[in-house]
N, C-alpha and C positions, 0 to 999 in steps of 0.2 A: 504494500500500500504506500510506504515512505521508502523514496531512495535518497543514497547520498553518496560521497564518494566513498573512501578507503578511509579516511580522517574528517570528517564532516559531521558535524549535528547540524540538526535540520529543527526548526520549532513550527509549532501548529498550533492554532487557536480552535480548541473544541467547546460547543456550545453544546452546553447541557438540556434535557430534555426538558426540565421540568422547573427553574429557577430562574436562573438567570447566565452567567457563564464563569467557567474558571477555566486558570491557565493549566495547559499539559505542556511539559517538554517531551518529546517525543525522541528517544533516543534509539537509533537505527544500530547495531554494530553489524559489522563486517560477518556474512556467516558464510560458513561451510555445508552451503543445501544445494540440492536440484533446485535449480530457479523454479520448478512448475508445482515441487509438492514436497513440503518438508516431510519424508519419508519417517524418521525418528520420530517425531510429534504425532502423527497416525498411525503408528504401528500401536504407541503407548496409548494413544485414544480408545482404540479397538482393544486391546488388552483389557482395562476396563470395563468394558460393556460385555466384553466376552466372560469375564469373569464376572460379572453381575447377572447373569444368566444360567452361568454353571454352578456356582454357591447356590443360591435362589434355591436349582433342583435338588442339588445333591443333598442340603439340609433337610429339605422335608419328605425326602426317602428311607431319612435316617430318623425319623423321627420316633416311631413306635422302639427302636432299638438304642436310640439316646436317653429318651424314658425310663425303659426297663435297670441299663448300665447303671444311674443315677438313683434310680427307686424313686420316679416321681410315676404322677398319675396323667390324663391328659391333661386336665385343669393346668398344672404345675407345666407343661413344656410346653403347652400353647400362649404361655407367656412369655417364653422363649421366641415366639413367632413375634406376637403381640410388641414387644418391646425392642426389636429391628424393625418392625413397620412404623409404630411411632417414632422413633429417633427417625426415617429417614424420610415420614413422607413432612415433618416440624422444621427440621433443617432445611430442607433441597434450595427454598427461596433465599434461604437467608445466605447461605454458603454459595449459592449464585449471586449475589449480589459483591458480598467480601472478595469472589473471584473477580469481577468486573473493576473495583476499587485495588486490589491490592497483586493482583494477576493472577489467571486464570487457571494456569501454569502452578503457582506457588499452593492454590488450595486443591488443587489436584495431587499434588505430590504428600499433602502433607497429607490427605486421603488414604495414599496407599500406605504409610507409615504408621498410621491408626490402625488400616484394614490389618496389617501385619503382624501388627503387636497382638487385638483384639482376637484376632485368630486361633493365632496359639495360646493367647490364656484362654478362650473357648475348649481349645485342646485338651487344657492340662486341667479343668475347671471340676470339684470335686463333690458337689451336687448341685440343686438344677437354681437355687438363687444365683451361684456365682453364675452361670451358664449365663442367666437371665440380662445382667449385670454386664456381662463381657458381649450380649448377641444387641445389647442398647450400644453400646460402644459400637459395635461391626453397624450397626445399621448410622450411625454418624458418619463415621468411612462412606460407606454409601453413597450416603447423602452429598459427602463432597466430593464422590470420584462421577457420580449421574449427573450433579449438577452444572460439571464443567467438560465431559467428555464429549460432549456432541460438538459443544461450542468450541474446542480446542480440534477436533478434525473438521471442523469447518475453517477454523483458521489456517488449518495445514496445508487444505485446497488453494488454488489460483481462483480467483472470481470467476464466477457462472457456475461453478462447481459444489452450490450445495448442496443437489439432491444427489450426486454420487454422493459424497461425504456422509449424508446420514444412509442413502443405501448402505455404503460400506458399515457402518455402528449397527444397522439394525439388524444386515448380515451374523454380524460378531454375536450380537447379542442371541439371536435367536441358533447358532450355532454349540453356545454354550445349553443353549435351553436345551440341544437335541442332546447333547452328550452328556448332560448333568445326571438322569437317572440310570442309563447305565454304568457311567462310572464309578456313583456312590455303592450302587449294587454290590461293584465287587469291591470296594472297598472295604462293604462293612460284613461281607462272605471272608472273606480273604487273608485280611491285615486286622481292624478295627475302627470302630466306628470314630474314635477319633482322627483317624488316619483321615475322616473327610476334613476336618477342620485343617491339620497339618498340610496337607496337600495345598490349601489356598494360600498360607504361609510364602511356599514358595514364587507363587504368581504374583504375590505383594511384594516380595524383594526386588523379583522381575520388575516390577512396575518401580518400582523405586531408583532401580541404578540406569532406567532408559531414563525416567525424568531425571536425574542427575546429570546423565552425558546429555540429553537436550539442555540443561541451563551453563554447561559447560559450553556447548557450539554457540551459545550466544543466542539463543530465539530475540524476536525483537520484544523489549521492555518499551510500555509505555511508562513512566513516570508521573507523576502529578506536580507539579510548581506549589499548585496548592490542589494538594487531592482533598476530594470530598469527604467528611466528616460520617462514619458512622452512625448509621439511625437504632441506637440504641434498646432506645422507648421502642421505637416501630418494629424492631426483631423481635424483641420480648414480645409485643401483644401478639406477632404474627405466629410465634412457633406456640403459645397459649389457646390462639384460636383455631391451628390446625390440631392441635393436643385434643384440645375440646369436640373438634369435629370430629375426629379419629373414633372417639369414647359414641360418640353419639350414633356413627353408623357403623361400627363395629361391636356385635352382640357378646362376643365372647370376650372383650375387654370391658365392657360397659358389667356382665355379671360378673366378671374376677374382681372386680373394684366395689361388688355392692351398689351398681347403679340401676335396679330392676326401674323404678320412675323416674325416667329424665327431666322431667319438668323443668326442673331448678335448672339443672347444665343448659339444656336450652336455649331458656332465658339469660343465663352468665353467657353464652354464646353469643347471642343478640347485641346484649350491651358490649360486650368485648369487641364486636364486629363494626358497631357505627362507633366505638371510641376511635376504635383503629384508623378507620375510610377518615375520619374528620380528624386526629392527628398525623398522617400522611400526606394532607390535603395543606397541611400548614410547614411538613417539615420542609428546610434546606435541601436537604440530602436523604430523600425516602428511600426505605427498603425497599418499596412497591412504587413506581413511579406509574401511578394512574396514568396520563396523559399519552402514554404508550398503548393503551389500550381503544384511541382512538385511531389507531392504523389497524384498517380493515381486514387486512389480510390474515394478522397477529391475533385479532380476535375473534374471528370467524374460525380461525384454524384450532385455538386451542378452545372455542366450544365445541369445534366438529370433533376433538379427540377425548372428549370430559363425554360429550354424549355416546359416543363408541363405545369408550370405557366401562360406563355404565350396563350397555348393552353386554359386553361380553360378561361381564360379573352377574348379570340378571340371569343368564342363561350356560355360563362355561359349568359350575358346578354341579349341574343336573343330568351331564350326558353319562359320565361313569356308573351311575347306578340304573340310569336307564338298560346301557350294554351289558353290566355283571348281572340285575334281577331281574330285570325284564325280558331283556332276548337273550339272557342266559351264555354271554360271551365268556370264553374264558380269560383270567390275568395276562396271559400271556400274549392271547389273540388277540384282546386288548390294546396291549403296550405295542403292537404292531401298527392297529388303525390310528394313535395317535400319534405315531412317527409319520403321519402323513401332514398336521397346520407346520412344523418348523421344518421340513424336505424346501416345501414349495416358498415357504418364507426366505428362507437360508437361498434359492436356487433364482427368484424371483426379484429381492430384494434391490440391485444392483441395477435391472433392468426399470425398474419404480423411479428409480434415483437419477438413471439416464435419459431417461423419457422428462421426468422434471427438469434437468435441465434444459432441454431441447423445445421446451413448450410451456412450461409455466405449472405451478401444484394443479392446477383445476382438473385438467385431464385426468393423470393418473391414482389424484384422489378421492376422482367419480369411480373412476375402475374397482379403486377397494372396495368404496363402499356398496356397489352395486355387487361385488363379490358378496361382501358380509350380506345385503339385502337377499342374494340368494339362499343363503347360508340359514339365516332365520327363517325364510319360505319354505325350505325344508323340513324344517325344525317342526315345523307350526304342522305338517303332513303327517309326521311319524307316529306310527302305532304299535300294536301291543307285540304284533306277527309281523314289522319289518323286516325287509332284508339287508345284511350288515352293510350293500354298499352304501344304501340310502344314507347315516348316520357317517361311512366314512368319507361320502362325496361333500356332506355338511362339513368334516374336519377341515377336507380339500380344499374346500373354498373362505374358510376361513382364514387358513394360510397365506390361501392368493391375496384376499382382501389384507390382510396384515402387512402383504409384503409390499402392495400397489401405495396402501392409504399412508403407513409408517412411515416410509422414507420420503414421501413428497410433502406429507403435512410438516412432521417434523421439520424440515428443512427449512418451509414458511414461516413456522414460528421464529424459528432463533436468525432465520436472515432476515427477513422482513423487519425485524428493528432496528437500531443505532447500532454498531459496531461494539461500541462502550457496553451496552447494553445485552448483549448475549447472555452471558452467564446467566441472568435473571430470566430470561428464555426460555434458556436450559434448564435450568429450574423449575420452572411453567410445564415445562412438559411433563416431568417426575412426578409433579403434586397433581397436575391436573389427571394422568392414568391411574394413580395409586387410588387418587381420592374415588375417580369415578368408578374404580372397578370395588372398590368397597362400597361404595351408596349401591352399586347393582348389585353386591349380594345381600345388603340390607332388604332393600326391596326387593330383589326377588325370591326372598324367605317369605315376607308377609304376602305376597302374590302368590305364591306356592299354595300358603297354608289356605287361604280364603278358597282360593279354588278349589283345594281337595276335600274342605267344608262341603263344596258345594255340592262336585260328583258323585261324593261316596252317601251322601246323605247325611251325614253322622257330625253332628255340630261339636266343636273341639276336638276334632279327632286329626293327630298327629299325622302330616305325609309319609306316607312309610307305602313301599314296591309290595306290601303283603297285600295292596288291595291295586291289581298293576294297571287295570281300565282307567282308574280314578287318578292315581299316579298318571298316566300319559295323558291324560286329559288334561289335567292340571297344567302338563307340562308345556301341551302344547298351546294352552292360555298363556305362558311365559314366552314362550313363541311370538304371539298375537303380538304381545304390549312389543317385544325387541323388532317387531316388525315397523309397530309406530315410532320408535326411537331410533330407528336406521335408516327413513323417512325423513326425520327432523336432521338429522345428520345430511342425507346427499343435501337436503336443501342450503343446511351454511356449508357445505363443503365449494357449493356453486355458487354462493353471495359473498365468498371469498376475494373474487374478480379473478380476469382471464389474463392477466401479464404476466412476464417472468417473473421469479425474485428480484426484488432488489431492496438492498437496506435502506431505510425511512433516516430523512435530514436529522440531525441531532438535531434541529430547529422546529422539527413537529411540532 
């Protein structure tokens, strides 16, 4: 973006989005890159994502057998789940922002050094509080290897080049997805079950000594003359009210805490939420820089990916028990049909990414969605005596969809802003999947339940496969609604607008 000579600084005057302006020195050095793609900076991006993919599975393959090791019960290691989701869906914003202020680069690294550490005391961790205690820690890491990994291979690309860049992360990621559960598999056959934790250990030092040798090649630092000031107050309320919202759409944290009537949190939610909007609106230097949100593109894109989210969390936990006791699939033949969403993910990705740039998000993030549209059409047919393609052509096309929608949206969000402004992006995208794919399976619990009231006849009576007509009926009422919500999606996906990316004036 800045060149200069061999001995040259270069200054720029960057106008802030949301204030008024402050000075950047912009200090260029001399690197040793391929002019077209800092190779080192994307390898360790994709590292990341790759490894936020393969953790993810491999922990909760190990789960029933990290339980037992420990002597805890489910309660007890689902807050082991519980407390990596909160630390990372409370951070993502905030550690995108401190990456945007302090570089993007430095809270990515210090990410994998957390991830590191956290690991192996996860490893070495001697019943399920420390576990609990060490998997809050790994879910910080997280938080700050997600909320700057996409934003850092997009840096890594030449302009025009963001929907390769997230093709490539979304590749990574869902490549880890595919190999995560058999590799925990034989880990916890083979070696032991902490051998899963140990294993990520080493992809954390890995990540640690490329970001090392990338700060030694010089990547270009932006500096501040006078960098903006930390929003204190504004992070605090922020990771409070996503803490709050976490507890509120997730049931299994809301009853480990004793929260059976929300009422109260709620309302502390509420208040917490217009303190926040109406201190933001007055800070200097916001966490959350509203006025960002008036570029179209940025906001269309991460509601089309909150309402996705949604959708797949409404309806992804209902397909396993449909194939084990309903059409009586075996584990095995199972674990087969769903190596078919991360094949086409993983195979298709690239091609999502290529096409975005050659034509603008719009196109290829109709494709997804009309993929996923078919995918719930499906869903919404399936019955008691399906046949197993039915159910694996739904996986199919959810993959496709994934791999069309992921890399062209994603792209929109974190280019379509200021430059300064990515991390907080990238950020946007972590909170907005996490959050939405929890509210989809809050709600589509209480959609489930209503409707299996309804089939079976039997008023409070639990969804359970022992009654399989009522069970699919049900199910395919959860169908219906992700049909209406995949609908509301192509429509922002299409009021996104039809131009390439391009990042929005810091003068917005």
């Amino acid at each position: 973006m800045f060149a200069c000579g061999s001995a040259c600084w270069k200054r720029a005057r960057i106008w802030d989005i949301y204030s008024g302006c402050y000075n950047f020195t912009v200090k260029t050095a001399k690197r040793n890159r391929n002019p077209e793609i800092d190779w080192l900076l994307l390898i360790n991006a994709t590292l990341g994502n790759f490894l936020a993919g393969l953790s993810a599975r491999m922990f909760t393959i190990s789960l029933p057998t990290v339980a037992n090791g420990l002597g805890s019960d489910i309660l007890g290691i689902a807050w082991a789940l519980i407390s990596f989701q909160v630390a990372g869906v409370s951070f993502a914003i905030v550690f995108g922002r401190l990456g945007d202020i302090y570089g993007r680069n430095t809270i990515y690294s210090l990410g994998f050094v957390i991830l590191t550490v956290s690991s192996f005391l996860c490893g070495v961790s001697q019943n399920v509080l420390q576990l609990i205690a060490f998997r809050f820690l790994q879910g910080v890491a997280a938080a700050m290897t997600q909320s700057a990994g996409r934003a850092l291979a997009m840096d890594a690309m030449p302009a025009g080049s963001e929907g390769k860049a997230q093709g490539i992360m979304t590749t990574a990621f869902h490549s880890g997805f595919f190999v995560g559960p058999p590799l925990g598999g034989l880990m916890i056959d083979y070696i032991h079950w902490r051998g899963t934790f140990f294993f990520i250990v080493f992809f954390g030092v890995a990540g640690i000594v490329l970001s090392a040798l990338g700060s030694r090649r010089g990547s270009a630092t932006v500096v501040a003359a006078a960098r903006p000031s930390v929003d204190y107050t504004g992070a605090g309320l922020l990771i409070a009210l996503t803490v709050m919202l976490t507890l509120l759409l997730d049931r299994k944290a809301a009853e480990a805490l004793g929260l059976g009537q929300k009422g109260y949190l709620a309302v502390a939610f509420a208040g917490a939420l217009l303190g926040f909007l109406a201190h933001e609106r007055k800070a200097s230097s916001p966490i959350v820089s509203l006025p960002l949100f008036k570029i179209r593109m940025f906001t269309y894109s991460v509601i089309s990916l909150l309402i996705l989210s949604i959708n797949r969390g409404l309806v992804g936990f209902l397909m396993p028990f449909y194939l084990q006791d309903v059409l009586r699939m075996t584990p095995s033949f199972m674990g087969i049909m769903f190596l078919a969403p991360p094949i086409f993910t993983v195979t298709l990705s690239t091609v999502g990414g290529h096409l975005t740039d050659q034509v603008g998000p719009r196109i290829p993030t109709t494709i997804g969605v009309s993929a996923s549209l078919a995918a719930v059409l499906l869903g919404a047919y399936l019955r008691v005596d399906s046949h197993w393609i039915l159910p694996t052509a739904l996986l199919g096309l959810t993959g496709i969809g994934t791999a069309f929608f992921n890399s062209a949206n994603q792209a929109a969000i974190i280019g379509s802003v200021p430059k300064e402004h990515r991390g907080f992006a990238n950020g946007m995208v972590h909170t907005a999947f996490e959050l939405g794919h929890l509210l989809g399976v809050s709600v589509g619990g209480v959609l489930l339940a209503l409707a299996f009231e309804y089939y079976s006849g039997i008023p409070g009576l639990t969804p359970s496969t022992e009654e399989p007509q009522a069970f699919v009926s049900s199910m395919n009422a959860s169908y219906v609604a992700a049909i209406a919500l995949t609908l509301i999606a192509l429509f922002t996906s299409l009021m996104r607008g039809s131009g390439k990316i391009q990042a929005a004036s810091a003068k917005h």
